[in-house]
LUMKEMI-165820 format. One record per residue: residue number from 1; x, y, z of N, C-alpha, C in turn. Coordinates in steps of 0.001 Angstrom, whole numbers, padded with zeros to 6 digits. Layout:
<rec i="NUM" n_east="X" n_north="Y" n_up="Z" ca_east="X" ca_north="Y" ca_up="Z" c_east="X" c_north="Y" c_up="Z"/>
...
end
This chain:
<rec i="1" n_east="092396" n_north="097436" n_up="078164" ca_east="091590" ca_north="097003" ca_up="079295" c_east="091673" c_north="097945" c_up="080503"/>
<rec i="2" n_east="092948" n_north="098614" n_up="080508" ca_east="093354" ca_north="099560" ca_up="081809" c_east="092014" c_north="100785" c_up="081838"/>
<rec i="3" n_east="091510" n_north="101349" n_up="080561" ca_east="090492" ca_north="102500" ca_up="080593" c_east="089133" c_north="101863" c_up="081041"/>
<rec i="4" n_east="089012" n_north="100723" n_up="080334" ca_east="087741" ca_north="099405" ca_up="080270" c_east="087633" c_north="099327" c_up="081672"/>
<rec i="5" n_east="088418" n_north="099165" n_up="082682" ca_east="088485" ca_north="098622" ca_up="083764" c_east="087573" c_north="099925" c_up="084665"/>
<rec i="6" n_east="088720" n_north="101301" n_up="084447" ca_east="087610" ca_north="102452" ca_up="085171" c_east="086504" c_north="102871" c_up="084524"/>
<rec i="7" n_east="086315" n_north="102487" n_up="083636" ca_east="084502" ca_north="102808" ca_up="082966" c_east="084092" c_north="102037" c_up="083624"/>
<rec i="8" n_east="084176" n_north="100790" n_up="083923" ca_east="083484" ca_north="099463" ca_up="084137" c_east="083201" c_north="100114" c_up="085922"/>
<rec i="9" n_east="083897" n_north="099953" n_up="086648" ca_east="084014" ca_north="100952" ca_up="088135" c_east="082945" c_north="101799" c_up="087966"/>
<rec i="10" n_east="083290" n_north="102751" n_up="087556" ca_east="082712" ca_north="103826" ca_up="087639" c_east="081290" c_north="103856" c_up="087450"/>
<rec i="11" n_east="080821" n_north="102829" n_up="086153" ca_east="079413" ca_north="102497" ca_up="086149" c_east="078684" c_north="101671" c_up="087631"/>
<rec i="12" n_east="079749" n_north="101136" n_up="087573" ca_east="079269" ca_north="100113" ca_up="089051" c_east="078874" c_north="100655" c_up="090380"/>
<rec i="13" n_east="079277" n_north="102006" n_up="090574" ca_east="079552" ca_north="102823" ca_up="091787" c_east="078179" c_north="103803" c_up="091282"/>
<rec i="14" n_east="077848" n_north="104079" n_up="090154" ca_east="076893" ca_north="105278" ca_up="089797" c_east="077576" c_north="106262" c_up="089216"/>
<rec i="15" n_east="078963" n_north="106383" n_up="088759" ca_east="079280" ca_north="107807" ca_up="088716" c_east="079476" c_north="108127" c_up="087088"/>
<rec i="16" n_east="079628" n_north="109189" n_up="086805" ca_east="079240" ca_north="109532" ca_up="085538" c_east="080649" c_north="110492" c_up="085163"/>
<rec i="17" n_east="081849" n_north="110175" n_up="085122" ca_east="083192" ca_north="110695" ca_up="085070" c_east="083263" c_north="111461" c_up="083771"/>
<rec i="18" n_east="083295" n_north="112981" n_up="083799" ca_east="083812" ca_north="113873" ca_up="082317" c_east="084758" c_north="112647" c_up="082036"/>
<rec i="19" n_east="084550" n_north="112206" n_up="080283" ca_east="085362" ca_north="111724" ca_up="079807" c_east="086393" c_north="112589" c_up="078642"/>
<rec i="20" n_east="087534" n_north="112083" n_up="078743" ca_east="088473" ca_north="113039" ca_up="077172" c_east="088774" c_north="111732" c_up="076560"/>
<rec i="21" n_east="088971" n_north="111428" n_up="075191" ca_east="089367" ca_north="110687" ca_up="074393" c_east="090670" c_north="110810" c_up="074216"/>
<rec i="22" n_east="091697" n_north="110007" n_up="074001" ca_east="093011" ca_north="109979" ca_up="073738" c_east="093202" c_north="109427" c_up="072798"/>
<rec i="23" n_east="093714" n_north="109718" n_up="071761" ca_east="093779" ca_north="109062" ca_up="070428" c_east="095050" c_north="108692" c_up="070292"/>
<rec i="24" n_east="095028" n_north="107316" n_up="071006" ca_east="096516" ca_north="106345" ca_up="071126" c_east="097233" c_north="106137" c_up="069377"/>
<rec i="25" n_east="096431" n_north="105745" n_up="068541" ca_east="097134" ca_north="105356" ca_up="067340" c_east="097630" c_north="106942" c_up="066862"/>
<rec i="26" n_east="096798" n_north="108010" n_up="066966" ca_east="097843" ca_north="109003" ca_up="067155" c_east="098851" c_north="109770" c_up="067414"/>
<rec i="27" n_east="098911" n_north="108803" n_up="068666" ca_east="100398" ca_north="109569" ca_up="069386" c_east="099928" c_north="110548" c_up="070413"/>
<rec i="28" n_east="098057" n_north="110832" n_up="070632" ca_east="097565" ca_north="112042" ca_up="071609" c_east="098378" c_north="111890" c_up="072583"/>
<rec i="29" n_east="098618" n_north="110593" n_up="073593" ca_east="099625" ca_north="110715" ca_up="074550" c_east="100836" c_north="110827" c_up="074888"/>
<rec i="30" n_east="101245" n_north="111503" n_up="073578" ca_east="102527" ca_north="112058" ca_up="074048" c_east="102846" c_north="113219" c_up="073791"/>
<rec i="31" n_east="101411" n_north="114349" n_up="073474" ca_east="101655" ca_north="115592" ca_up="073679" c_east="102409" c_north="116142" c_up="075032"/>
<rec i="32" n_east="102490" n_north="117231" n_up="074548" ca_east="103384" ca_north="117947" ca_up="076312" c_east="101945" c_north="118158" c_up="077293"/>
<rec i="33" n_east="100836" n_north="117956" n_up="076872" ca_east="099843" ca_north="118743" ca_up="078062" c_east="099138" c_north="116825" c_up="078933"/>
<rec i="34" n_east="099671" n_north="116092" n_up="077733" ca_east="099262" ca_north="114683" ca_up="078542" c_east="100344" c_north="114111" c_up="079068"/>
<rec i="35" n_east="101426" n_north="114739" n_up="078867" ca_east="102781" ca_north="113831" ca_up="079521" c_east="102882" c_north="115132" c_up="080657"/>
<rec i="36" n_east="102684" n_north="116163" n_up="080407" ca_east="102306" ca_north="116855" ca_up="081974" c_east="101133" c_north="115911" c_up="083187"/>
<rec i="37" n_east="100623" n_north="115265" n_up="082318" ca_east="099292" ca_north="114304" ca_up="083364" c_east="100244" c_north="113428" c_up="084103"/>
<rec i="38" n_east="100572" n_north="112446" n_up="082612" ca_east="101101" ca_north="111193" ca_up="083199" c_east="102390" c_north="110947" c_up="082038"/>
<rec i="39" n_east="103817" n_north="111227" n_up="082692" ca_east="104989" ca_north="111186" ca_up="082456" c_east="105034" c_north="109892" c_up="081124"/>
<rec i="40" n_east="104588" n_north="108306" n_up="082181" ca_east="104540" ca_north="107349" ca_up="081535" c_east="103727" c_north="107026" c_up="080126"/>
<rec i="41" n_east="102929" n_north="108345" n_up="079537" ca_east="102439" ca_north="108487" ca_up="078269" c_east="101477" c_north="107147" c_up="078449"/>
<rec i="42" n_east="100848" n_north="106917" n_up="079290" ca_east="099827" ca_north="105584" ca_up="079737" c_east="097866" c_north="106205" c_up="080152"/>
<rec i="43" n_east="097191" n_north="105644" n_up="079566" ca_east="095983" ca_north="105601" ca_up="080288" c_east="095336" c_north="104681" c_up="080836"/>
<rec i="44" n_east="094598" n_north="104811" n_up="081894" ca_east="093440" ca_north="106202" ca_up="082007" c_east="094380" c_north="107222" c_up="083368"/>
<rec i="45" n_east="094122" n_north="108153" n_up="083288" ca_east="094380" ca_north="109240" ca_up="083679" c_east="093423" c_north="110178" c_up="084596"/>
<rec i="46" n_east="093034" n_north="110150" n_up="085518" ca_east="091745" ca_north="110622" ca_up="086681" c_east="092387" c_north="112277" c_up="087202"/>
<rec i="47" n_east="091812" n_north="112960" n_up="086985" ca_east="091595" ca_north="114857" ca_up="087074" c_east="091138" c_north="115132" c_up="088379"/>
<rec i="48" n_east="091060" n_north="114501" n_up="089315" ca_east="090725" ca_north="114886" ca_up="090598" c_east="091002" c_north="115729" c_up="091001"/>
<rec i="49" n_east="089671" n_north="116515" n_up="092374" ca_east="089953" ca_north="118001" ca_up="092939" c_east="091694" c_north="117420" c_up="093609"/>
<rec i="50" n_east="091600" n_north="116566" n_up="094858" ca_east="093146" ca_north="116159" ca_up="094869" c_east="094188" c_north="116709" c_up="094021"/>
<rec i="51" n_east="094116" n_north="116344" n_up="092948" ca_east="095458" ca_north="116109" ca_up="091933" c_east="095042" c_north="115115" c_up="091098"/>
<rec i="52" n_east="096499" n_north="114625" n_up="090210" ca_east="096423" ca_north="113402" ca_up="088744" c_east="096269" c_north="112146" c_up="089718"/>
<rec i="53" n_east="095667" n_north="111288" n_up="089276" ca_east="095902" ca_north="110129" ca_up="089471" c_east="096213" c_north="109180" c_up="088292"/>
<rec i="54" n_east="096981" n_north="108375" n_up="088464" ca_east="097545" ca_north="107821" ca_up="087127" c_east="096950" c_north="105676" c_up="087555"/>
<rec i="55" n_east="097379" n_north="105100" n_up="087424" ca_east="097406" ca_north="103607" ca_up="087587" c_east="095977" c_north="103273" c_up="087132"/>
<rec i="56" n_east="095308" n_north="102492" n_up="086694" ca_east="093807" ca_north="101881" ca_up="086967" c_east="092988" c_north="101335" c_up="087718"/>
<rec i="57" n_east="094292" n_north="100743" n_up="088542" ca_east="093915" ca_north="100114" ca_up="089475" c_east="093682" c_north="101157" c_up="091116"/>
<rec i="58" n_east="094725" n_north="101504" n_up="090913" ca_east="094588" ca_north="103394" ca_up="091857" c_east="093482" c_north="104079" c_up="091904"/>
<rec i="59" n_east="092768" n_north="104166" n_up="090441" ca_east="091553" ca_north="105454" ca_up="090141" c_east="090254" c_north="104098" c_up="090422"/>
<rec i="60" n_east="090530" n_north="103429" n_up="090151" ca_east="089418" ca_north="101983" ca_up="090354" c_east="089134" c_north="102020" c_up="092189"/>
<rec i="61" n_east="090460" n_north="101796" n_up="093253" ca_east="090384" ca_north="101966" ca_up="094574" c_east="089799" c_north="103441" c_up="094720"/>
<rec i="62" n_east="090304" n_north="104936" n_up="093698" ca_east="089955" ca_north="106267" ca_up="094224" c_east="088270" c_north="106147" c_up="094453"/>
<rec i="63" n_east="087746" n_north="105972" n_up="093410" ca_east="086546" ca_north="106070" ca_up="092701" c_east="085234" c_north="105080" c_up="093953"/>
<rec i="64" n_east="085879" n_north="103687" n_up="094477" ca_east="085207" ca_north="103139" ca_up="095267" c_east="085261" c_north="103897" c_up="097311"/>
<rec i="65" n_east="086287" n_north="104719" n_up="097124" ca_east="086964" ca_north="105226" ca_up="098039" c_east="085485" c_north="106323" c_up="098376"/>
<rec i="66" n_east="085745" n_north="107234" n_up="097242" ca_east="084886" ca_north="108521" ca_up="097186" c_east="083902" c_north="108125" c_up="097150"/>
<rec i="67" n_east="083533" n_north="107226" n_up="095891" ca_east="081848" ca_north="107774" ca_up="095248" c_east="081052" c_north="106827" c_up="096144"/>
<rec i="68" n_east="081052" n_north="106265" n_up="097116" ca_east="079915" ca_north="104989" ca_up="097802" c_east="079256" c_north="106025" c_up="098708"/>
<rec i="69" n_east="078245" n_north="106007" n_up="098436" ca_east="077139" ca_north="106585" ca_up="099560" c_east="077418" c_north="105724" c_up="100927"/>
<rec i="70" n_east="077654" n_north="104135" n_up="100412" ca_east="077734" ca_north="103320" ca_up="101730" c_east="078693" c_north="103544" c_up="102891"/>
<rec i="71" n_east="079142" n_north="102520" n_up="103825" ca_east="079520" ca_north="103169" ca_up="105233" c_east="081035" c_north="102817" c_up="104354"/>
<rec i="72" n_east="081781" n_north="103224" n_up="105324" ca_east="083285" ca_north="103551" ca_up="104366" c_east="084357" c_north="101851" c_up="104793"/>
<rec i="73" n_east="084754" n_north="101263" n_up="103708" ca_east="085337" ca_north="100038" ca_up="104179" c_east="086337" c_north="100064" c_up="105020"/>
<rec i="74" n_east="085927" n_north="098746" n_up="106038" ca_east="087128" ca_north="098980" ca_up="106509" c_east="088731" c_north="098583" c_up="106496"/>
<rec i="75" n_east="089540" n_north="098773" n_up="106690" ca_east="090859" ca_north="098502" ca_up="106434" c_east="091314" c_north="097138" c_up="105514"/>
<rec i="76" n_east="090500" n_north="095909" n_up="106416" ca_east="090744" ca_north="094820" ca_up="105995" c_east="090118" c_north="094649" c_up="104727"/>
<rec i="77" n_east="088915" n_north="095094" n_up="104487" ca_east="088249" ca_north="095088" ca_up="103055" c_east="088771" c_north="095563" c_up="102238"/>
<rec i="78" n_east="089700" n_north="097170" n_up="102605" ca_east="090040" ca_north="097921" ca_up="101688" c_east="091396" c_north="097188" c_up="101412"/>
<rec i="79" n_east="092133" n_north="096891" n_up="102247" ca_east="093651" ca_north="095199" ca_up="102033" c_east="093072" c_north="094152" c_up="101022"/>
<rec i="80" n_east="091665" n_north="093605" n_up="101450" ca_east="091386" ca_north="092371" ca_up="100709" c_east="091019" c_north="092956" c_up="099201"/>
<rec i="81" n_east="090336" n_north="094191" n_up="098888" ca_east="090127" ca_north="094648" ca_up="097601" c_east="091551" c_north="094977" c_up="097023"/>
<rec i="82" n_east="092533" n_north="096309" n_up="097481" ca_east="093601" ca_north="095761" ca_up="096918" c_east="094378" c_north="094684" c_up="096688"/>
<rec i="83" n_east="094460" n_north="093581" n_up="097159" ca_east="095336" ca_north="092167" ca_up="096970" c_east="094518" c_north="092197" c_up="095443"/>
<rec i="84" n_east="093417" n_north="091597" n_up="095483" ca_east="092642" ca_north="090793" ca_up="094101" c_east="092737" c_north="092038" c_up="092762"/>
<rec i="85" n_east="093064" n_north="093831" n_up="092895" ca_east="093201" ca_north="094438" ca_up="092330" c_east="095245" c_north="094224" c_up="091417"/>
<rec i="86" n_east="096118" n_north="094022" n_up="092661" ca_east="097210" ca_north="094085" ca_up="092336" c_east="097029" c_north="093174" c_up="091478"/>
<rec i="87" n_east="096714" n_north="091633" n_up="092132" ca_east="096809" ca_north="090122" ca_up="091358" c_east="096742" c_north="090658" c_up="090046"/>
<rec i="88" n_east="095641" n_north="090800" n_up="089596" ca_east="094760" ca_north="091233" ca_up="088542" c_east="096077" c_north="091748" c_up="087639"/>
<rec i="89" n_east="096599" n_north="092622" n_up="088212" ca_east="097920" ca_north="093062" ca_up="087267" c_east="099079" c_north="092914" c_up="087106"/>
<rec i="90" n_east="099387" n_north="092183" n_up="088585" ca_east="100502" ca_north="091004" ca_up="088260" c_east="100298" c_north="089924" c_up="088105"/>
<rec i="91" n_east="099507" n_north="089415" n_up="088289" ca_east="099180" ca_north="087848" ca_up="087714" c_east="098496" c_north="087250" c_up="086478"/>
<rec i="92" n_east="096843" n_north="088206" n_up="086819" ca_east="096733" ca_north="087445" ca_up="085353" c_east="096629" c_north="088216" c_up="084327"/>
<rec i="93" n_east="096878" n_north="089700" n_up="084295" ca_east="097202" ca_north="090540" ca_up="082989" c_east="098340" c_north="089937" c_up="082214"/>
<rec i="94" n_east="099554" n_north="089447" n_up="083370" ca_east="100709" ca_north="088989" ca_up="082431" c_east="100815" c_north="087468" c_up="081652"/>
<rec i="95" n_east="099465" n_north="086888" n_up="082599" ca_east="099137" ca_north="085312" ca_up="082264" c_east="098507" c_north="085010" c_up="080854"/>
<rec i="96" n_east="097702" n_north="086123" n_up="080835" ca_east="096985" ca_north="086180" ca_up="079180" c_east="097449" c_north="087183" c_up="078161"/>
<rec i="97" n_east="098837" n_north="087851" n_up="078666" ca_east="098938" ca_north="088757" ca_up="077150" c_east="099647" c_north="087560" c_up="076168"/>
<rec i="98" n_east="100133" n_north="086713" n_up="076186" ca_east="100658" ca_north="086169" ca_up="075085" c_east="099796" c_north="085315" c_up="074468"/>
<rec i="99" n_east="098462" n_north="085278" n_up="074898" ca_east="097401" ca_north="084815" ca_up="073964" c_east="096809" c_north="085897" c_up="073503"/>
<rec i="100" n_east="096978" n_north="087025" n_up="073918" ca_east="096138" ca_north="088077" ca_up="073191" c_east="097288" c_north="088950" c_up="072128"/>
<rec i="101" n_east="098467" n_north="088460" n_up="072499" ca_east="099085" ca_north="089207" ca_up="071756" c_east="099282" c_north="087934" c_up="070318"/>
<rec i="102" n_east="099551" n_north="086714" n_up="070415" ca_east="099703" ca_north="085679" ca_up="069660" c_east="098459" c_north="085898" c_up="068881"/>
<rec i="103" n_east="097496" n_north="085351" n_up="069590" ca_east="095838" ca_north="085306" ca_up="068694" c_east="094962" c_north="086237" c_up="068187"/>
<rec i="104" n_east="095397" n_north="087933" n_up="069045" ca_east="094664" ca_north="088824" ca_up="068402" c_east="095153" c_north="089562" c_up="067702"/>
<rec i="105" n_east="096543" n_north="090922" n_up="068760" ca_east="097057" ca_north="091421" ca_up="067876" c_east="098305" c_north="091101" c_up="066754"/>
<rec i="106" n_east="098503" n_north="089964" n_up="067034" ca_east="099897" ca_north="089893" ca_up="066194" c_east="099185" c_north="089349" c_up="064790"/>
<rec i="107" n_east="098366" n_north="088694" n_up="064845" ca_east="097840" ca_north="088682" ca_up="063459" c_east="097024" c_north="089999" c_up="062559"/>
<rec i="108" n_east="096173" n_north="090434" n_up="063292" ca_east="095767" ca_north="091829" ca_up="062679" c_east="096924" c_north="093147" c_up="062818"/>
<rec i="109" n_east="097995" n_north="092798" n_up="063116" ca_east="098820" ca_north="093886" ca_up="063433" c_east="100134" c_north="094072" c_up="062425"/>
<rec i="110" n_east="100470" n_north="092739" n_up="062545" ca_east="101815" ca_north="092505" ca_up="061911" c_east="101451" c_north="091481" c_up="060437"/>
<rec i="111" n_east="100451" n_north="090857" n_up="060531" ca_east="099858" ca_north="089611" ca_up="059436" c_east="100881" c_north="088520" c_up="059536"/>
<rec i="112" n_east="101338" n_north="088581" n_up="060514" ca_east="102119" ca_north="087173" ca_up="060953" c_east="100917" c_north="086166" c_up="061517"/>
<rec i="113" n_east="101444" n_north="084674" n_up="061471" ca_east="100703" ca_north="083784" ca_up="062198" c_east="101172" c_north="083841" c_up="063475"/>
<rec i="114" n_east="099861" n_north="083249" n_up="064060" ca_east="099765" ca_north="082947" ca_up="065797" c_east="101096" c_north="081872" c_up="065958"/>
<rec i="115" n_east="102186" n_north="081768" n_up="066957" ca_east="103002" ca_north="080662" ca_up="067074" c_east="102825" c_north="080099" c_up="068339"/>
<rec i="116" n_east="102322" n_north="079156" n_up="067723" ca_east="101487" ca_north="077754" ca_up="068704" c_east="102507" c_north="077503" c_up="069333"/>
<rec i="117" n_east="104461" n_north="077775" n_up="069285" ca_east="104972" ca_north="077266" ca_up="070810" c_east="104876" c_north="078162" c_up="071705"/>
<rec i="118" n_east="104462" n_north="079602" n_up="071155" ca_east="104449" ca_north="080316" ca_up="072422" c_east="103028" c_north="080094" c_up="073264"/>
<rec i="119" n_east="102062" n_north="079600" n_up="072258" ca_east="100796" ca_north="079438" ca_up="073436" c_east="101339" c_north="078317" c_up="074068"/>
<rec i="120" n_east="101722" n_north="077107" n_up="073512" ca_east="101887" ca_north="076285" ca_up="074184" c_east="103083" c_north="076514" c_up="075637"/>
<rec i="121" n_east="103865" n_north="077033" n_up="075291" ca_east="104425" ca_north="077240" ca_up="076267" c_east="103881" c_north="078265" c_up="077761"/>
<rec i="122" n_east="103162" n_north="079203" n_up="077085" ca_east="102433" ca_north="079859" ca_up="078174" c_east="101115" c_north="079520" c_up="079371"/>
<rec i="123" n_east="100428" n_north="077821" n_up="078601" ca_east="099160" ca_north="077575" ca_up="079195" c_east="099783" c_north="077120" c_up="080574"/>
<rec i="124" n_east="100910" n_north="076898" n_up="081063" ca_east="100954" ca_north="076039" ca_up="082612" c_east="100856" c_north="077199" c_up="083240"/>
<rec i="125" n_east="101591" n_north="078213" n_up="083300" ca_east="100975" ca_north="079501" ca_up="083953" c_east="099681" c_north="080430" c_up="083915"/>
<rec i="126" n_east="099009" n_north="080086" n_up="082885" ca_east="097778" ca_north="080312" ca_up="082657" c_east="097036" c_north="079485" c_up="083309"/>
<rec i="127" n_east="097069" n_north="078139" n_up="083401" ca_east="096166" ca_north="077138" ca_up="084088" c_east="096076" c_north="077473" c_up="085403"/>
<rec i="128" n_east="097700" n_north="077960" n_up="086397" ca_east="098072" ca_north="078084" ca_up="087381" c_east="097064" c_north="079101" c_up="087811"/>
<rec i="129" n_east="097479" n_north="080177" n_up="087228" ca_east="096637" ca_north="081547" ca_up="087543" c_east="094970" c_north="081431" c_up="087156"/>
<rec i="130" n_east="094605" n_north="080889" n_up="086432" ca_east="093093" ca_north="080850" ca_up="086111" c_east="092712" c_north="079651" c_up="087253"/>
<rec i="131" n_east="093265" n_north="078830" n_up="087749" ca_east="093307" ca_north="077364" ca_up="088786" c_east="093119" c_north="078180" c_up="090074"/>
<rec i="132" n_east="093854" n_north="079385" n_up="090243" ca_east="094060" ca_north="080063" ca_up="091598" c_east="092321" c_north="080716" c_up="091790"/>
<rec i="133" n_east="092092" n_north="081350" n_up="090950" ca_east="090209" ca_north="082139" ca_up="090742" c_east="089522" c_north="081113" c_up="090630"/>
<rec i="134" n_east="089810" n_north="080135" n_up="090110" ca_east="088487" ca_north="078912" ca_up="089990" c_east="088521" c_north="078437" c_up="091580"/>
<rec i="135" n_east="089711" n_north="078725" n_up="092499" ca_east="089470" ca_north="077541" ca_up="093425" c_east="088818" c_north="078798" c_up="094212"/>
<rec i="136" n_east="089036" n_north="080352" n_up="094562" ca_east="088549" ca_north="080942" ca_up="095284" c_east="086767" c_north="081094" c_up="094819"/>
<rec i="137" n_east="086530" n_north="081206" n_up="093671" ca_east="084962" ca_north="080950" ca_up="093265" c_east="084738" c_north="079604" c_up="094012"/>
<rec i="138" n_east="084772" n_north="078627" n_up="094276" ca_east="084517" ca_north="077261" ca_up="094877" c_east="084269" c_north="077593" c_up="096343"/>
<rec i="139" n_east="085404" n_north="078465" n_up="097090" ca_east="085271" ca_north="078724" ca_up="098288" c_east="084271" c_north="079853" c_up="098320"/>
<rec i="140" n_east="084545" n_north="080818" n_up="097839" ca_east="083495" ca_north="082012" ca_up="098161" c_east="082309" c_north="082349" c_up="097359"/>
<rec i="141" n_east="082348" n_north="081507" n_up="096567" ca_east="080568" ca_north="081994" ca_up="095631" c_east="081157" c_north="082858" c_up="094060"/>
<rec i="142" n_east="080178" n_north="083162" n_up="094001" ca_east="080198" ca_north="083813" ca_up="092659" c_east="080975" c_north="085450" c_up="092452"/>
<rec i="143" n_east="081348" n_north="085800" n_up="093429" ca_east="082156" ca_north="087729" ca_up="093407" c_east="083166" c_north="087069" c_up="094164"/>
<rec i="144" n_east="084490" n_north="088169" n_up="093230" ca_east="085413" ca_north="088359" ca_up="094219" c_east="085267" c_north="088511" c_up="095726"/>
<rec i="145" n_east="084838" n_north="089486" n_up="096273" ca_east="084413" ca_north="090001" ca_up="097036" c_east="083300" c_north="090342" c_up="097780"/>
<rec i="146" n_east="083077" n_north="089501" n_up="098870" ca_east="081048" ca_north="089766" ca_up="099357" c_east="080637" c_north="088827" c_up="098559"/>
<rec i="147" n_east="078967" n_north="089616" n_up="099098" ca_east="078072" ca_north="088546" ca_up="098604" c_east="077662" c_north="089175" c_up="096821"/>
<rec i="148" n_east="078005" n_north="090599" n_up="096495" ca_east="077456" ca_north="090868" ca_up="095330" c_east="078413" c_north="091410" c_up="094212"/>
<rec i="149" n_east="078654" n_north="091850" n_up="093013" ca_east="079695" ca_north="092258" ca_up="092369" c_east="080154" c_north="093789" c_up="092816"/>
<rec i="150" n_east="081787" n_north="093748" n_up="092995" ca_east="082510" ca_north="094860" ca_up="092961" c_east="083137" c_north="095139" c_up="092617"/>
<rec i="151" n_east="084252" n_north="095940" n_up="092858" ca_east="085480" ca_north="096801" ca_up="092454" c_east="086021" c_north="095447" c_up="091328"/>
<rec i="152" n_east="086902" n_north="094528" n_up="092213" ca_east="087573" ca_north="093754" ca_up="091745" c_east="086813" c_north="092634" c_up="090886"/>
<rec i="153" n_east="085663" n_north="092515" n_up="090917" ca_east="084736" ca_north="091508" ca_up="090042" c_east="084829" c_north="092905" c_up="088367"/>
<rec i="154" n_east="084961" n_north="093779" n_up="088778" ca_east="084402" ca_north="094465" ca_up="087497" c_east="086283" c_north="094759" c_up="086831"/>
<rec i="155" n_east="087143" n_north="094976" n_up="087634" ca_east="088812" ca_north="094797" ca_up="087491" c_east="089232" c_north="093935" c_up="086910"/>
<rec i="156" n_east="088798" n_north="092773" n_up="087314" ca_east="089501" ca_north="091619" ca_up="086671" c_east="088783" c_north="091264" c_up="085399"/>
<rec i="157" n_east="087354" n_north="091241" n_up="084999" ca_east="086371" ca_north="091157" ca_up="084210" c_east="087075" c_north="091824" c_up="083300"/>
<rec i="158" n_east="087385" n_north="093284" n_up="083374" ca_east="088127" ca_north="094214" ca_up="082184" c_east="089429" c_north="093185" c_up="081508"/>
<rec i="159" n_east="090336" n_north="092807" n_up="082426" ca_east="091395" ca_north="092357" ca_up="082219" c_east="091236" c_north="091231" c_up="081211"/>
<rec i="160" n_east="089770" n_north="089799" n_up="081609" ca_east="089681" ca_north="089055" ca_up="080991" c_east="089092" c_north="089218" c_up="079428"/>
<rec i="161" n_east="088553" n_north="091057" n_up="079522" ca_east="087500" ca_north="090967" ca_up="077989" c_east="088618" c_north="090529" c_up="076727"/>
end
């Protein structure tokens, strides 16, 4: 979801980013010329005139930073877009991997069955965290953020595919 997330950006903004393929079941990221990128052998990985940028959520803020023709956000927007960006990866990335790891990959991966105490045990924090976005949709409309979809509507969207 971390690469999903800056495609998803990047379309949203207009921009059309040289892409390289990393061929994870290969091991591509842990050649010496991609662990020269990013130490943590992790993608997506952003080539900027700057320098590397590594995180998703980082190249997701770079990307809305640079590429907007529009007037440049200000502080508090750019605070309120990071908060719902961090959430996104401390809250509910960690809220739904044990259904994605239970229901998707652990069965196509390992051919073990899904174990229903670990979902069960995981939905009160899932309810919690999915309870927290349902109540801010109630207050603010349909986007994270504003009146139309952005950064963090297309961030968290990745997280949930």
């Amino acid at each position: 979801p971390n690469s999903f997330k800056v495609l998803l950006a990047a379309a949203h903004l207009g921009l059309r980013p040289e892409l390289r393929m990393i061929d994870l079941f290969a091991g591509a990221q842990r050649t010496p010329r991609f662990l020269s990128l990013n130490p943590m052998a992790q993608v997506p990985v952003l080539e900027a005139s700057e320098g590397i940028l590594t995180e998703s959520d980082a190249i997701c803020w770079y990307l809305r930073r640079t590429g907007s023709h529009a007037d440049q956000p200000s502080a508090w927007e750019d605070a309120s877009l990071l908060r719902w960006l961090f959430w996104g990866s401390a809250q509910l990335a960690p809220a739904l991997r044990p259904f994605q790891w239970e229901r998707l990959f652990k069965p196509s991966l390992t051919g073990q069955p899904t174990d229903e105490a670990v979902i069960e045990q995981s939905l009160p924090t899932w309810t919690q965290v999915v309870g927290m976005l349902e109540d801010h949709f109630a207050r603010a409309g349909s986007w994270i953020e504003g009146s139309e979809m952005g950064i963090a509507d297309t961030s968290l969207a990745a997280v949930l595919m």
